[in-house]
N, C-alpha and C positions, 0 to 999 in steps of 0.2 A: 215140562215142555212137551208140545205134539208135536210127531215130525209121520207123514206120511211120503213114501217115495213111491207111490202108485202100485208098488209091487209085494204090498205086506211087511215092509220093513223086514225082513229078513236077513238077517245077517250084518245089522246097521248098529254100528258102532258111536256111542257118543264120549264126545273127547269137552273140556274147559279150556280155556286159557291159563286157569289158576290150579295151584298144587292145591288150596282147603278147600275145594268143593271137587267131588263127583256127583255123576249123573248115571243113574241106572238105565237099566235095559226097558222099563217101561215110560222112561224120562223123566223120573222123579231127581230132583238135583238135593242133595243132602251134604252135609259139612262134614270134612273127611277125618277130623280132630276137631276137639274142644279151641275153640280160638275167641281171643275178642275183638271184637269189631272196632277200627278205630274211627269208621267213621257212620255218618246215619245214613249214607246210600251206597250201593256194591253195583257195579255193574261188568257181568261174565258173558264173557263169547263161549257160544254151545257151538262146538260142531258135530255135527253126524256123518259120517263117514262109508262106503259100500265097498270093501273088501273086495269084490267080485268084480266092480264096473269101475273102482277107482272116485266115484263120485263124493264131490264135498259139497255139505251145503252148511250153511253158519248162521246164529239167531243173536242178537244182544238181548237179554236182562240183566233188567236194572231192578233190585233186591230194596227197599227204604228200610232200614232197622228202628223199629221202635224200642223207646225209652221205657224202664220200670219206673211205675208213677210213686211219690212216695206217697200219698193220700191213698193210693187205693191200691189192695194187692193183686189186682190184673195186671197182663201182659201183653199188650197190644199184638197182634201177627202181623210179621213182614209182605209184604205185598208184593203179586211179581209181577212184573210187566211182561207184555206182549210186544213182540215187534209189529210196528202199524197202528199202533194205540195211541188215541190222540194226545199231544203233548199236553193241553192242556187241563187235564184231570187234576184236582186236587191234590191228588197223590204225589204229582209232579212239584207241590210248591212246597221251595226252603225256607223253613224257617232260621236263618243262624240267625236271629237278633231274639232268645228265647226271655219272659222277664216271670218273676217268680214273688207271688205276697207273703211275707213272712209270717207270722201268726197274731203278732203284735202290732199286724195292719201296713209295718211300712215295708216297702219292697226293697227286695234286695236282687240284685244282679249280678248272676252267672258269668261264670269265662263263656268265649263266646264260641259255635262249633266251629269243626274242623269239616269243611265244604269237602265231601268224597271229588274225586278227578270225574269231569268229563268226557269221555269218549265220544269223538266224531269221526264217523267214514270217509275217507279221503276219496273224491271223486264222486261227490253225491250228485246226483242230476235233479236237483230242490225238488219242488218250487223255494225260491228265495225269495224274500227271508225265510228262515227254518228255524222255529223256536227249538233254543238247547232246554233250558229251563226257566222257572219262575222263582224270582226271589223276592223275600218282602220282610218284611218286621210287623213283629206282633203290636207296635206305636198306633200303627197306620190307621185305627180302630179310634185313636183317641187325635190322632192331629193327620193335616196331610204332609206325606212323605215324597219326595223328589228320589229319585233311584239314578245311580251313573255307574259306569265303569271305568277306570283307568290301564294303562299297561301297551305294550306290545301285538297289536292287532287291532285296539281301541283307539287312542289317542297320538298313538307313535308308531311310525312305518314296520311293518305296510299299515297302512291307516284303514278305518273303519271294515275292518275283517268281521266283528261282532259290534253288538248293539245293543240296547236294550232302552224299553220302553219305559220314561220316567216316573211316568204314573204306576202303571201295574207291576215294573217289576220284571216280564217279559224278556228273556236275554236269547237272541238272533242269532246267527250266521250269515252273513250276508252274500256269502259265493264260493263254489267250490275251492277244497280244502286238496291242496299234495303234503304227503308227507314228506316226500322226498328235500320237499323247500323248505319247511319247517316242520319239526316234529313235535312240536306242544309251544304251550301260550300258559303266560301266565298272567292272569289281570286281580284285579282288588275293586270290589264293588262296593259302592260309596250309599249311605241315605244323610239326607239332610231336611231340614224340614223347610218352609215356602222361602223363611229368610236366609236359608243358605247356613244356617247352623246345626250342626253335625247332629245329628241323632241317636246314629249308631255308631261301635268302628267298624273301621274298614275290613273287610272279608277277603281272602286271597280265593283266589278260585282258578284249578288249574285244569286246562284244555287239552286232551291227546290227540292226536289223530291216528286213527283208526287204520294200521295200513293193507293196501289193497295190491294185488299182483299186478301191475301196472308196467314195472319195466322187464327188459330182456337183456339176459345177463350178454355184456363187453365181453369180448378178450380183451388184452394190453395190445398185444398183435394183430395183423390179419394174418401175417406170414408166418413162422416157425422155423427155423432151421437147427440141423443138429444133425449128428454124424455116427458112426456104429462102425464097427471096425469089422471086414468079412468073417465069416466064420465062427463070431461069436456067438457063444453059448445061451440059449433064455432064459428069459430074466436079465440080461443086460440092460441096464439103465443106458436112453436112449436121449431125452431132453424133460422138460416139463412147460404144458403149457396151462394159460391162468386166464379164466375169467369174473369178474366183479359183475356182481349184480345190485343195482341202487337201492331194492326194496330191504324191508326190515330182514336183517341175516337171522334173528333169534325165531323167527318162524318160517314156514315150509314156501313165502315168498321168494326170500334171498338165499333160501338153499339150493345152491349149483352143484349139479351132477354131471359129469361128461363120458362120452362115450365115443366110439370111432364109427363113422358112418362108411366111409369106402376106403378101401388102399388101392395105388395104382403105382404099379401092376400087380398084377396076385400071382407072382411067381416068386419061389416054387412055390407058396400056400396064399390065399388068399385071407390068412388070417397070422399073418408075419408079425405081429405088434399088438398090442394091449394097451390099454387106459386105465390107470387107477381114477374109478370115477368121483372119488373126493379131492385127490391129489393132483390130479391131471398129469399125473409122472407118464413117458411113455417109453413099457421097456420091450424087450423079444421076448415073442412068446413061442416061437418056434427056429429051428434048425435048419442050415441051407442059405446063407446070406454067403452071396459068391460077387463079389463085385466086374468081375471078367463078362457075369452073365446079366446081369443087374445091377448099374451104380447109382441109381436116386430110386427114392418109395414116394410116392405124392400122397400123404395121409389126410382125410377131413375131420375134423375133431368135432362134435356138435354139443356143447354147453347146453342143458335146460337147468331152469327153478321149477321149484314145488316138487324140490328133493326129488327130479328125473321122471316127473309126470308128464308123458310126454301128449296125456289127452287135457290138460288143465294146464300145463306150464310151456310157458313160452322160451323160444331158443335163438340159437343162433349158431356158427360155424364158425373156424379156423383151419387154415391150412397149415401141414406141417411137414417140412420137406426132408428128410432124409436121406444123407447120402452115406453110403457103405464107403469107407475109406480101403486104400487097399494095403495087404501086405504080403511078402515078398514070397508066393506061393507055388509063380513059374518060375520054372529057368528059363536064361536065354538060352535060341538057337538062331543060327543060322539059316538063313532063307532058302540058299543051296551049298551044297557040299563042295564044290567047285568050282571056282572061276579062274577065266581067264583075259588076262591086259596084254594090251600091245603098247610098247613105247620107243620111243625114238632115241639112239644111239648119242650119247654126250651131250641128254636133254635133261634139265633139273627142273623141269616144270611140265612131266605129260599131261595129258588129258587123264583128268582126275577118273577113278572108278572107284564105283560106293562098294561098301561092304554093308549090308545090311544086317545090321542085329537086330534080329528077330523076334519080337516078343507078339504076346497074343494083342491083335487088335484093339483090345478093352485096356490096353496098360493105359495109366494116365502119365502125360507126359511129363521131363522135368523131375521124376521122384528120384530117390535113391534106387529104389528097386527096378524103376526101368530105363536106368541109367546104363551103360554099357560100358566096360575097361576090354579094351583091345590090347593085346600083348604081341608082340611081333618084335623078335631079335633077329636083325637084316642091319649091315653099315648102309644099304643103297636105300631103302624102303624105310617109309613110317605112316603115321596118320595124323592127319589135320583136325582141324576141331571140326566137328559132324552140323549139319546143317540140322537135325530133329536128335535128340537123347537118344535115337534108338539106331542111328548109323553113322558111319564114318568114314571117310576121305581118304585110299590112301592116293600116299605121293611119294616123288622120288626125292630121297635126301642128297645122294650123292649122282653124278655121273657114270650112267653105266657108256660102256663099251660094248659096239656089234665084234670089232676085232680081237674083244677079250671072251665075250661071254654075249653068246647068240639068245638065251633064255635064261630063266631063273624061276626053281621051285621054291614057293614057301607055303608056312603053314602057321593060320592064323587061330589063337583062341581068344574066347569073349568071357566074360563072367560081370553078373553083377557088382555095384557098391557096395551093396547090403546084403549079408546075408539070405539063403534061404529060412523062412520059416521053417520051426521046428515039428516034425515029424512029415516033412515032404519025401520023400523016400524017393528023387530023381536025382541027376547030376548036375551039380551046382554051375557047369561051364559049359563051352561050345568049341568045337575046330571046323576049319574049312583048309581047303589045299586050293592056292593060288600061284595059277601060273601065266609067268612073266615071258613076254615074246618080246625080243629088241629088233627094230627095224634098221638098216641101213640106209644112213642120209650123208649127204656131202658135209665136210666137217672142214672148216677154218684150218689152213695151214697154221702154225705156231712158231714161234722163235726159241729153241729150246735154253737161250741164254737173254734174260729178258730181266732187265736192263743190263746189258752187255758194257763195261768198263774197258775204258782202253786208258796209257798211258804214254804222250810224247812231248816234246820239246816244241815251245810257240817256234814258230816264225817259219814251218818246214815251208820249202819251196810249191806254188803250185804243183798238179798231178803227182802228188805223195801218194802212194798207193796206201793205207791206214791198216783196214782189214776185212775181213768177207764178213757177212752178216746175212746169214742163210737161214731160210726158213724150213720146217719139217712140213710133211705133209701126211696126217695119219691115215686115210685113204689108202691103206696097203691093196684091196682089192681096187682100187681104181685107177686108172694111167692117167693121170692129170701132170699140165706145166704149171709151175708157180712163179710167177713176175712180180718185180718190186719196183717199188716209187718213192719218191719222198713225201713226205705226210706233213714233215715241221722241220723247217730248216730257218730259223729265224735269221740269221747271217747271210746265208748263201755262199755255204764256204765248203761245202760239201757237193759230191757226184754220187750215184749208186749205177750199177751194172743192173742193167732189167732181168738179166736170164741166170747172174751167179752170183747178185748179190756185193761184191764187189766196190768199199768204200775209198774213195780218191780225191785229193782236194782239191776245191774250185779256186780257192783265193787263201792267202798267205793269216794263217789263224794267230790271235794276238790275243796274249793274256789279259792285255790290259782293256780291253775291249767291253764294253757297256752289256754284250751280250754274256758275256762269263759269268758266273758266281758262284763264288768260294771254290774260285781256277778250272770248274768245271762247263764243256758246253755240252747241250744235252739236244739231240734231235730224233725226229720219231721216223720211223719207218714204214711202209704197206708191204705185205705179201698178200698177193691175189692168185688163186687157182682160176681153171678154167672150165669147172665144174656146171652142172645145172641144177638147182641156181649156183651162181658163183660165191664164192665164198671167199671172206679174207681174213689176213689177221695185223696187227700191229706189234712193231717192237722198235724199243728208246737204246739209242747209242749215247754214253756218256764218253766224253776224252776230257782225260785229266790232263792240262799244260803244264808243262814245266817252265818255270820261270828261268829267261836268262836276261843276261845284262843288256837289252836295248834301248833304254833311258839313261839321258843325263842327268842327274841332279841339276832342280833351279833354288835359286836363292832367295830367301825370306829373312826379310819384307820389303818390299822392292821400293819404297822411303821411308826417309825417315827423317829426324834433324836435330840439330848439335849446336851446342855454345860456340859462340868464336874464338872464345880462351879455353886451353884443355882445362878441366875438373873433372869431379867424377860422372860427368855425364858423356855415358858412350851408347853406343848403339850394338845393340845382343842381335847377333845374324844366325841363320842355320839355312837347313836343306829341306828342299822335298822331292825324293824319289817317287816313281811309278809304279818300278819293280819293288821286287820283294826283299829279304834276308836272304841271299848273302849278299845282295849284289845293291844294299845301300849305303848306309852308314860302318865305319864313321867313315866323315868327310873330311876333307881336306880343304881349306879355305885361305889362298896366299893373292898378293896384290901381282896383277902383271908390271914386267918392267919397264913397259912402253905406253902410256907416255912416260916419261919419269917425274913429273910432278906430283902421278900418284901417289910413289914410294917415297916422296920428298914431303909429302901433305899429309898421307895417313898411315895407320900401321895396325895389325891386324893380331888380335892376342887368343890362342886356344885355349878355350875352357875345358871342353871335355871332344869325346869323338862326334856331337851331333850341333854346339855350339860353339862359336868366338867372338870376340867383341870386337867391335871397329870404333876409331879412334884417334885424335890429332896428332900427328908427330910434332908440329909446330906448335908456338906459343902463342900464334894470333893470325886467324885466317879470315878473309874480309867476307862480308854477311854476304852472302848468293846463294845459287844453288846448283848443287853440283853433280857430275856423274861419276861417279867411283867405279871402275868397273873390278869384278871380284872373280877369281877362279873355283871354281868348285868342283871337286874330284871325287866319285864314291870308291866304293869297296872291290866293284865287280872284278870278274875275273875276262875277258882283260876291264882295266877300271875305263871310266866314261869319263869326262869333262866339263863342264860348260862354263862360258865365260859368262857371268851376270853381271849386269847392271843397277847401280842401287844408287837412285836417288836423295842426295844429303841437303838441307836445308840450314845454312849456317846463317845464327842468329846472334844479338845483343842476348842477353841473358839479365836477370835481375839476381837479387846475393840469394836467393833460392833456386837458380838453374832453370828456372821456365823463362821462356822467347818472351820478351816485348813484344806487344802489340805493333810499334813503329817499327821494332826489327824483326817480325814475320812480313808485312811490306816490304820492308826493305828487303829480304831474303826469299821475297815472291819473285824479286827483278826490278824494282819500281825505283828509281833514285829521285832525288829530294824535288829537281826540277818538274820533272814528273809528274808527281803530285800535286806540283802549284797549279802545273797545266791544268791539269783534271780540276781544279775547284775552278781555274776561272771558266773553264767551257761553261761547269758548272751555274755559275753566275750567272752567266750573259743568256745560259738556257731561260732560266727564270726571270729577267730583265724582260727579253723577248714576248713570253708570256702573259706577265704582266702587265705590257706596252699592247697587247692586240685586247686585252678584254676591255682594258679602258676606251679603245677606238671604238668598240664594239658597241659600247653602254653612253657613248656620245652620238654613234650614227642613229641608236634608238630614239636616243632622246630629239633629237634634231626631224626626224621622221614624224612624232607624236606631235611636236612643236610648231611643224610647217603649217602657213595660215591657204586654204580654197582660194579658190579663183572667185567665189562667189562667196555671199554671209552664210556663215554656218547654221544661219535658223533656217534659210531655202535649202541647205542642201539636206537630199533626202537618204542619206548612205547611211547605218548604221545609228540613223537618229530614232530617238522615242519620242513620238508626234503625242499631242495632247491634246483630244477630243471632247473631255466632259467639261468644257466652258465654253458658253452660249454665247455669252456676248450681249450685248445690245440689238441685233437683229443685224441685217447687212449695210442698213444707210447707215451706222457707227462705222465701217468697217471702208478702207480708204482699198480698193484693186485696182491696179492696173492690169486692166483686161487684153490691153496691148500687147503684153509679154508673151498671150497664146496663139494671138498671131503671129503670122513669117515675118521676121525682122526686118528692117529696112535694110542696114547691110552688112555682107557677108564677109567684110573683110580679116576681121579679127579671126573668123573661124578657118580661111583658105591658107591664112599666113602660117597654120600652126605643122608641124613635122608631120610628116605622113602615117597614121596607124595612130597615134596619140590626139583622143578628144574626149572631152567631160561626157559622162554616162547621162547627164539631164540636158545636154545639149541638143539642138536639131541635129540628123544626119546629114551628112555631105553629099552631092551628087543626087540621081534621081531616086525620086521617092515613091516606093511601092502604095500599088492601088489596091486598096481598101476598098470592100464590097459595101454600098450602100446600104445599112439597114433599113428593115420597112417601117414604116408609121407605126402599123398597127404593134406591140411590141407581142411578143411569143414567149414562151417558158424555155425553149432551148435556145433563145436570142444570146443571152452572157456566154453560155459556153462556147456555140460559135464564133461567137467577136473572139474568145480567149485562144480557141485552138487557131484560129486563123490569124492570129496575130503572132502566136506561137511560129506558125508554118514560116509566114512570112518573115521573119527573124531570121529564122534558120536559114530561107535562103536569100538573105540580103548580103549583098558580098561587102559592104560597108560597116556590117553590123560588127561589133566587137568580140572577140574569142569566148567559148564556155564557159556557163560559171563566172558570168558577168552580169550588172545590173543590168537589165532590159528598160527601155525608156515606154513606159505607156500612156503618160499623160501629154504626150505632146498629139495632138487631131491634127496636124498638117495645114496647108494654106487652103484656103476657099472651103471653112469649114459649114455648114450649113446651118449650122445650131448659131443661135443670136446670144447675147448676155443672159447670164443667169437670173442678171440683176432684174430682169424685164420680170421674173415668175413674181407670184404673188403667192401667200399661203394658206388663201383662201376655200374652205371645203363645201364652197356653195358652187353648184352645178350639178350637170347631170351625168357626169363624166364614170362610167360601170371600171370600179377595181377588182371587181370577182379575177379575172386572172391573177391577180398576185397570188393568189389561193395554189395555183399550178407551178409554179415555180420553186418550190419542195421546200423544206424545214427553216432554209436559212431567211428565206423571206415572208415566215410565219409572223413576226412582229408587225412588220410592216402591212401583212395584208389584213392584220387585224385590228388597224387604226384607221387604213380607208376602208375596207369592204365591210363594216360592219352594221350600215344603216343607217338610217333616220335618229335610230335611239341611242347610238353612239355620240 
């Protein structure tokens, strides 16, 4: 091969694609071991190479290996192609279909070859078509041959990729080739002869494509992240970043190399990191990562192919962000060595003062390491939770005192979560001295016995003096008065002295009282100073009552009711006190001796101290109901009384001891006659009843039934007239037209009661005038006749009440209008009905039967 690079070849290296051939220094290509060729065509990629400038430049040859003839003992030489050499040379054309004469004249036929690969450049800029090669059979001499291809590229998508000529043989490209899309083709080329009968077999023939530097290697990322701990040593492994490049990886297209193009910032060195340029690993390669001083590196990473050629291989970029993590390499300190708070005396909520833990501006918030633990042993002081990790709140736990303690020294330490890193040679903690100034402020009198118990007997007399209920006042440095009031007095049974405190009673206090509970009443108190501002305090008086005997016992159950012959049915009685133990049970329950038919009637048996039973002394008491009156006596000291009253209902009985039905009546009060009464009221009620609905359902009927003064067909009240039958026309039709004249005479209508006459009748007396319509008729003519006849209604003092039938067909005497009978219904004339057109929807029918013309 010749290769010139303008500059004497100097120093110009030649490289193959293949391990069996080299290429010398004066571009002789020679076979680098004995090998056999499997196939009749070779074709090697030369590169040449300039050490110096980095330059690659590349050639194809295509080598044809000839056959040893057996007929003759030459050696045919292989042939080498040139790059640019026209496709079509001789040299270029396949035989695989070889045929052979045997000696005895008949031929015999060879297996068939093995078609060497095609090599195509991926990315050729044609002209298209591009003859690859020329195939043919040795036949073609003796018949004509048809030539096809089949496969992937040919006949099956992507379709028509390659071609070839059926006559000569000729096999095409037809448009640029990526490798990226596909990297070989394999097809099988066909001869047949005119009739489509096979001639040869099929031939596999396989297509490479050629690849070209074409793309630019990806990262996976754009971004990168990854972390490095301060301080650490080089050579610490940092992250790894990757990029893929699409072309072929087995040569210097797809090999990616990377490198670091900038770091930012370049503190302390401007070369803090390294890139393994195969691995894209990224560790330290220097000393000095302080994150207090530096917490992120922004590193560019730049990926090339052609194994980091950066004047022939194309590249690309990634960022990769590194952040220095921290560890625990300050101590905390304090901001300053001293502070001082002011707070206010008997306050458990000052105004907060921070203590600030101090750490270097660069700590990252939130870690262990710039976390803070505040230690402070104080019963008054502590700290709240810190509003940022690096300070704290404090506060007051308990109530100071100005009268106890005007100020207070303390001393605060801090120290991290986390240990210090090892080999820090500082001190792991902090102190400060804080001092505490108490203010004096006006302080709430107090009760110093609060809820204050007392114990007396109910019922004491009004103005009982109880006891004093005084308040303190801790204000030793101030002269204040303290005044008291009532705050809760739910009774109103209590006084207080304003100036000494002094409890006294309003009203007579009662155990038994809705306001007590569990014998206790409890009321609240004010103490007010006269302080600025004024200040107060509250305290609760409980008095415990003692119960004494001021209740009767009453008696239960206040009825009850009983057979009229003794049996075992009696009646079980008891008590119920107010008060308490001592002063209830047991009781005592005997009959008074007055009247004496009590003790002559009933009799009274103890069961125990809280019950006894009541009971017939006689052998048959007549059914009523009666009042028993009963003594009832308690315990107390002195004991109580009360006479009660108990309700007995004496009845029939059935052989079971329950009342009869007829003798609960009867033992309600009701005797036999009684009862008759009550059913006949009963009766005659319903008689009554029955006798008014019957009248009622006869006056209907009799009403429904009444026959008009006139035939029901004239009269016009509530009747349904019937319009859709015509008739015979009007001379069938018999009117007395007389009837709309003013009658002859008036005597039947003068004779009749005053206010009562037929609604179709003429009226009586005079008769309202009626404004004459005009000839010509108008579209608001009907309305006006309607409202003016309306009007006049209204005020005719003859006319009949609201809501009555109004009479309109009666015209009055000296009516102007002649018999109906006189019209004719004839549409001949010259008589203009265009107005009915004006007189709106409802007389649309009508104006559209005369007004419509000639042609109507």
């Amino acid at each position: 091969v010749k290769f010139n690079n303008c500059a004497g070849n100097k120093g110009v290296r030649y490289e193959t694609n293949s391990l069996d051939f080299k290429v010398r220094g004066d571009g002789t290509v020679y076979a680098a071991h004995q090998l056999q060729m499997p196939s009749k065509q070779l074709i090697l990629m030369v590169t040449a190479w300039d050490p110096q400038t980095l330059g690659r430049w590349e050639a194809i040859v295509r080598f044809l290996v000839a056959e040893k003839s057996q007929h003759s003992g030459h050696k045919s030489k292989g042939r080498k192609a040139v790059p640019g050499e026209v496709m079509q040379q001789q040299s270029d054309t396949l035989l695989p279909w070889r045929q052979h004469q045997s000696a005895n004249g008949l031929r015999r036929q060879k297996r068939d070859w093995v078609i060497p690969p095609i090599n195509v450049p991926e990315n050729s800029r044609g002209p298209f078509p591009q003859q690859l090669v020329r195939i043919r059979s040795d036949k073609d001499k003796e018949i004509h041959i048809r030539y096809s291809i089949t496969g992937v590229g040919a006949d099956q998508p992507p379709m028509e990729v390659f071609s070839i000529d059926p006559v000569s043989g000729r096999m095409y490209v037809t448009r640029p080739m990526d490798r990226e899309e596909r990297a070989s083709y394999h097809l099988r080329a066909h001869a047949v002869d005119m009739n489509g009968n096979k001639v040869e077999n099929p031939i596999d023939l396989y297509i490479y494509v050629i690849d070209m530097n074409d793309n630019r290697p990806e990262f996976i990322n754009q971004v990168y992240n990854g972390s490095v701990d301060e301080g650490s040593k080089p050579g610490t492994y940092v992250m790894t970043v990757t990029a893929n490049d699409a072309d072929d990886s087995t040569t210097a297209n797809g090999m990616v190399r990377y490198r670091i193009v900038t770091q930012t910032p370049q503190s302390p060195s401007q070369n803090m990191f390294t890139i393994n340029s195969e691995t894209g690993d990224i560790v330290t390669v220097a000393a000095g990562l302080d994150r207090e001083k530096v917490q992120q590196y922004i590193v560019i990473v730049q990926a090339t192919d052609m194994e980091g050629n950066l004047n022939y291989g194309l590249s690309n970029t990634a960022t990769a962000i590194i952040t220095v993590t921290d560890v625990n390499d300050n101590p905390p300190e304090f901001t300053t060595s001293t502070v001082s708070i002011n707070t206010s005396a008997h306050c458990t909520s000052p105004d907060p003062q921070r203590l600030l833990c101090h750490r270097a501006a660069w700590q990252r918030e939130g870690t262990p390491h710039n976390t803070c633990t505040h230690v402070l042993t104080h019963s008054h002081f502590g700290f709240s939770q810190p509003k940022g990790p690096r300070e704290k709140v404090q506060h007051v736990l308990a109530a100071v005192d100005y009268e106890m303690n005007r100020a207070f020294m303390l001393t605060v330490m801090v120290s991290n979560q986390a240990p210090l890193a090892s080999g820090i040679q500082m001190s792991f903690q902090s102190t400060a001295g804080v001092t505490i100034s108490v203010t004096d402020v006006n302080e709430a009198p107090y009760f110093p016995t609060n809820h204050k118990l007392i114990r007396l007997e109910e019922g004491v007399p009004t103005g009982t003096v109880l006891t004093t209920f005084s308040a303190v006042d801790p204000d030793r440095f101030m002269q204040q008065a303290v005044r008291y009031s009532k705050l809760s007095d739910p009774a109103n049974w209590l006084n207080i002295n304003a100036t000494n405190g002094q409890i006294t009673t309003a009203a007579v206090l009662d155990r038994e009282s809705d306001y007590i509970k569990n014998n206790v009443y409890e009321a609240t108190f004010l103490a007010a100073d006269n302080g600025i501002p004024p200040a107060s305090g509250t305290g609760t008086l409980q008095i415990y009552l003692i119960d004494i005997n001021d209740n009767a016992p009453e008696l239960l159950p206040k009825e009850a009711q009983i057979c009229e012959k003794p049996n075992l049915n009696v009646i079980n009685i008891t008590a119920a006190d107010a008060d308490i133990d001592p002063n209830v049970g047991p009781f005592v329950f005997e009959l008074p001796s007055v009247p004496s038919a009590v003790r002559k009637n009933w009799t009274i048996t103890r069961l125990n101290g809280d019950y006894a039973q009541l009971s017939l002394r006689i052998m048959y008491l007549e059914a009523g109901v009666y009042d028993v009156p009963i003594i009832v006596t308690d315990s107390g000291n002195p004991p109580l009384y009360n006479t009660s009253v108990i309700k007995v209902k004496v009845c029939p009985c059935d052989e079971n001891g329950d009342c009869t039905t007829i003798g609960a009546v009867a033992a309600a009060g009701l005797g036999t006659g009684a009862i008759i009464a009550i059913l006949i009221c009963i009766i005659i009620l319903l008689t009554m009843v029955l006798l008014f609905v019957v009248w009622m359902k006869r006056r209907e009927k009799e009403r429904h039934t009444k026959q008009l003064l006139i035939d029901p067909e004239d009269d016009v009240r509530d009747n349904i007239l019937k319009y859709d039958e015509e008739g015979g026309g009007e001379e069938d039709q018999d009117y007395d037209l007389s009837q709309l004249q003013q009658p002859e005479t008036m005597d039947h209508v003068l004779n009749k009661t005053p206010g009562v006459r037929r609604v179709d009748e003429r009226p009586i007396g005079a008769e309202p005038q009626y404004p004459i319509r005009p000839v010509i008729p108008h579209p608001g003519d009907i309305g006006d006749f309607i409202n003016e006849g309306l009007r006049a209604a209204d005020n005719d003092p003859t006319a009949p009440p609201y809501d009555s039938l109004l009479v309109f067909d009666y015209e009055g005497s000296g009516s102007t209008a002649g018999s109906v009978s006189s019209l004719n219904s004839s549409s001949s004339g010259d008589q203009d009905y265009d107005y009915l057109n004006d007189w709106g929807p409802r007389f649309k029918k009508l104006a559209d039967m005369y007004g419509g013309g000639e042609e109507d």
